[in-house]
Backbone bond lengths (Angstrom), bond angles and torsions (degrees), N, CA, C in turn:
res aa  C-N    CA-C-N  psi(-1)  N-CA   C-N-CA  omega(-1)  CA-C   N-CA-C  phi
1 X - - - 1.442 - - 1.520 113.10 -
2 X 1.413 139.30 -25.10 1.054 146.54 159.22 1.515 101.60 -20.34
3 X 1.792 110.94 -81.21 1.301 109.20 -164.99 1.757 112.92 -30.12
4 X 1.839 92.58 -50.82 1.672 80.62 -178.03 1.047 134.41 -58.30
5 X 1.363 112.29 -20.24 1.935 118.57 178.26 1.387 94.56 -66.56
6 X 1.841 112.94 -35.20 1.520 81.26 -158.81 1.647 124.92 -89.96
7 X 1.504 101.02 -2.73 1.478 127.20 174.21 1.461 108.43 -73.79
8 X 0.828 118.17 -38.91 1.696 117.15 174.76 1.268 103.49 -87.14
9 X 1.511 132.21 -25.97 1.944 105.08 175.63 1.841 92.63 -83.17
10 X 1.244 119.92 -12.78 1.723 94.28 -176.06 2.011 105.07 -89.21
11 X 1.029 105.24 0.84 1.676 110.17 173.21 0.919 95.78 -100.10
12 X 1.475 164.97 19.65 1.567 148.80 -116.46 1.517 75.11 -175.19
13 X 1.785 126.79 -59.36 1.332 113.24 -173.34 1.723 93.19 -80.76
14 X 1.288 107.89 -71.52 1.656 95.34 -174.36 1.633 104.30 6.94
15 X 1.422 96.82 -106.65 1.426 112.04 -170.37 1.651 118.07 -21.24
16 X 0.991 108.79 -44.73 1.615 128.07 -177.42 1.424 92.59 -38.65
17 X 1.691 84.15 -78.02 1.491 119.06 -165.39 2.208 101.30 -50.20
18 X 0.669 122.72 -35.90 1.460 127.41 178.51 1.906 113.16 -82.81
19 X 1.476 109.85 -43.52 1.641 100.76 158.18 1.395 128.08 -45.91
20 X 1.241 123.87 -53.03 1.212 150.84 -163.90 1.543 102.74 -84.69
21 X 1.208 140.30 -28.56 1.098 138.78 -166.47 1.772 94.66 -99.65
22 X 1.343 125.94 -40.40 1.376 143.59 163.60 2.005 107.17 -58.45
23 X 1.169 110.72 -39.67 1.607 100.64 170.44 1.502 100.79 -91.60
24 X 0.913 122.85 -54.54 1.595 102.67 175.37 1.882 132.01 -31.29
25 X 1.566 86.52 -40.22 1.690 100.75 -174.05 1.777 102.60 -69.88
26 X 1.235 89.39 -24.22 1.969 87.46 -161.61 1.647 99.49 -97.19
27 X 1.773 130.59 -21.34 1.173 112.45 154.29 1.500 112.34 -77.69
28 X 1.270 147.18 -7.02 1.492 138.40 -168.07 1.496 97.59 -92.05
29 X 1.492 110.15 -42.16 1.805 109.44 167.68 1.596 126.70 -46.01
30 X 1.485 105.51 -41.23 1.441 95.55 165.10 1.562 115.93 -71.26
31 X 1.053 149.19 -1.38 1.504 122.81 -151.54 2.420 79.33 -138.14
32 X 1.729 121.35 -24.35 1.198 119.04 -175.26 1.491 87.93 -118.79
33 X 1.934 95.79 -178.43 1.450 121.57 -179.47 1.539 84.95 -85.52
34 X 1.473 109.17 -167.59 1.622 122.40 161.09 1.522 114.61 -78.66
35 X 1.296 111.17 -23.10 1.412 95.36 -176.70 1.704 115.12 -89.68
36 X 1.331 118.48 -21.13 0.963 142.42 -173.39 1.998 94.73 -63.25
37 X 1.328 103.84 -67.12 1.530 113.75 -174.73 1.581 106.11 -67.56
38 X 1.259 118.17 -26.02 1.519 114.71 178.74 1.716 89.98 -60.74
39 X 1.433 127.17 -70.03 1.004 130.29 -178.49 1.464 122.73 -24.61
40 X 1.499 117.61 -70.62 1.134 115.21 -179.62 1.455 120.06 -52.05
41 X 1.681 112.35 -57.14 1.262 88.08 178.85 1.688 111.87 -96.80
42 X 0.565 130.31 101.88 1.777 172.81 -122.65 1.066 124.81 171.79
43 X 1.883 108.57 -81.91 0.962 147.46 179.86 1.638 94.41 -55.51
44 X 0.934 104.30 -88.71 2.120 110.22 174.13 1.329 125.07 -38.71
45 X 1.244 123.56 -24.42 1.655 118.89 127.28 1.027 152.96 -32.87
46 X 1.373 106.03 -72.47 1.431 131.99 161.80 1.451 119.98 -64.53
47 X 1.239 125.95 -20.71 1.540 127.16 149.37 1.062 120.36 -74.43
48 X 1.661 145.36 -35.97 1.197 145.27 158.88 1.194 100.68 -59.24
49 X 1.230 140.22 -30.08 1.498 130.78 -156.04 2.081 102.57 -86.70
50 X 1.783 98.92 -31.69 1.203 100.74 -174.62 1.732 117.03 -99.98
51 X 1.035 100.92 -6.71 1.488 133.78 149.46 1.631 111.73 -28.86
52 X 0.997 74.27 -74.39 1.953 107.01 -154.66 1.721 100.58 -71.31
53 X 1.274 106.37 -39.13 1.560 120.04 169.59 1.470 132.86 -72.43
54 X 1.612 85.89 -26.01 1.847 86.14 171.00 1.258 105.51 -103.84
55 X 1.726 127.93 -6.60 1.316 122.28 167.26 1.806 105.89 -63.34
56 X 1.399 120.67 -42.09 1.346 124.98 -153.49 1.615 90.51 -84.72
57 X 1.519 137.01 -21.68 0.955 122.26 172.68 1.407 121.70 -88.10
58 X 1.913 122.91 -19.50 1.498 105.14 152.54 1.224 107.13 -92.24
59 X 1.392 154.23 32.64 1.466 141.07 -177.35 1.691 101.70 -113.95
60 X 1.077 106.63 -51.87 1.383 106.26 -158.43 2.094 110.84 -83.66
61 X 0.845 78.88 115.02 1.665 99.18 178.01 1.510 118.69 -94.26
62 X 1.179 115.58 -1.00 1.987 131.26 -177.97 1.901 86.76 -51.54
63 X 1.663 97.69 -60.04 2.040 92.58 -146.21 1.438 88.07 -97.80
């Protein structure tokens, strides 16, 4: 049963993670163009994404 806990908290962020990325886009549209807001959050992706990767490469001491 694990798996299932853990399949429903990663749909649980999904969704999260996809609301929030959907209100973000539609307040950044009023104030940018589309390409402008494609950009940013892009950019704010791809920094969390490289973030998160160079944390796990000085944090983790397992391998």
């Amino acid at each position: 049963w694990a798996w299932a806990w853990a399949l429903a908290w990663a749909w649980a962020v999904a969704v999260a993670w996809a609301v929030a990325v959907a209100v973000a886009g539609d307040k950044l549209r009023e104030s940018f163009s589309q390409v402008n807001t494609f950009l940013i959050l892009a950019s704010t992706s791809s920094l969390g994404l490289g973030l998160g990767w160079l944390g796990h490469r000085i944090f983790n001491t397992g391998s």
